[in-house]
C-alpha positions as CSV (number, residue, x, y, z in Angstrom):
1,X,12.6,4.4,10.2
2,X,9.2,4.7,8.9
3,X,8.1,6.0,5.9
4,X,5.3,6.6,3.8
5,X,4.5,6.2,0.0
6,X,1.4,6.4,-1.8
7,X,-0.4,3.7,-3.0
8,X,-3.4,4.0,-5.6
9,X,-5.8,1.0,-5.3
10,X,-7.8,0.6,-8.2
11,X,-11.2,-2.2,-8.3
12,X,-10.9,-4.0,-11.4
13,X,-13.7,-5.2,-13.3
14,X,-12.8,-8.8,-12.6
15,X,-13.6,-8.2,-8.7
16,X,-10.1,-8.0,-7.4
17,X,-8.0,-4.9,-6.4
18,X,-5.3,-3.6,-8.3
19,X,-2.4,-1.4,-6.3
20,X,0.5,0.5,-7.7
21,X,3.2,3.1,-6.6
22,X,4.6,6.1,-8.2
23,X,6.6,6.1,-5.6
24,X,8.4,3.0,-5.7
25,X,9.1,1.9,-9.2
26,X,7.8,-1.6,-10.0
27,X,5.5,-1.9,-7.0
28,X,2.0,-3.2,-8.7
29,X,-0.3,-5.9,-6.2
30,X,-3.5,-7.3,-6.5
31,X,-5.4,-8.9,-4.2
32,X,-9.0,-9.8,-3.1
33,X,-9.7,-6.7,-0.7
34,X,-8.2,-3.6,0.0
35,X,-6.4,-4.5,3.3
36,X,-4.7,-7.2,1.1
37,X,-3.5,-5.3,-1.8
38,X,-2.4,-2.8,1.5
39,X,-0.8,-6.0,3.2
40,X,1.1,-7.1,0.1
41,X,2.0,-3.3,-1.0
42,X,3.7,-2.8,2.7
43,X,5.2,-6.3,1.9
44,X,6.2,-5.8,-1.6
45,X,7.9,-2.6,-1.1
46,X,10.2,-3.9,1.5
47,X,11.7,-6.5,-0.8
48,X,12.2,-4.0,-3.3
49,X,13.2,-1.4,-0.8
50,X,16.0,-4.2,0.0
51,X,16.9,-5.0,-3.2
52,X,17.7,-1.9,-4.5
53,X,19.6,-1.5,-1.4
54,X,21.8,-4.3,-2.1
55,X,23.0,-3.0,-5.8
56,X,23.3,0.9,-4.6
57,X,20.0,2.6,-5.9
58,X,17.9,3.3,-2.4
59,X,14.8,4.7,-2.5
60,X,14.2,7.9,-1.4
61,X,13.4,7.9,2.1
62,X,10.6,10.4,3.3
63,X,10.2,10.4,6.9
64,X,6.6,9.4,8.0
65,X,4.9,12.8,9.6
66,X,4.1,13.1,13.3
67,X,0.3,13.2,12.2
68,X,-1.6,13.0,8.7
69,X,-5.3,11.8,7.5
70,X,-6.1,8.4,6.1
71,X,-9.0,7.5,5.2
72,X,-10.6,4.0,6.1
73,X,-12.9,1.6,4.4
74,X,-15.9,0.3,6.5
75,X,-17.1,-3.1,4.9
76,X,-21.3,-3.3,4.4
77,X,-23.6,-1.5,7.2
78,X,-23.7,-3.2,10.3
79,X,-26.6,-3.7,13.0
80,X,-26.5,-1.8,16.3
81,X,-27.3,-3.8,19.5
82,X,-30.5,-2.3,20.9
């Protein structure tokens, strides 16, 4: 079943890109760019998905909606073929 949970992705002064969860307790990433930190959120909230599992404490499962909004990142303007 899919699901959905926010994620807040913060740019730290150091250049890299912080991301944390209220929504599942102890989720906090960092990576170099955004699809990273998304990469290693989806990732990181799995294992702890599973492992809360395991000992009894699931997370609260919110189905993911038939449609919703996201918005994207475009990386640096690009040139148009003429």
């Amino acid at each position: 079943m899919e699901r959905i949970i926010n994620l807040t992705i913060e740019k730290l002064p150091e250049g890299v890109y912080l991301g944390t969860s209220d929504d599942v307790q102890g989720l906090v990433v960092q990576g170099n760019t955004i699809a990273e930190v998304i990469e290693f959120a989806q990732d990181a909230a799995r294992v702890i998905e599973e492992m809360r599992a395991e000992y009894g404490d699931p997370l609260i499962s919110i189905p993911a909606p038939q449609m919703f909004t996201i918005p994207i990142v475009l990386a640096g303007p690009t040139k148009l073929a003429a």
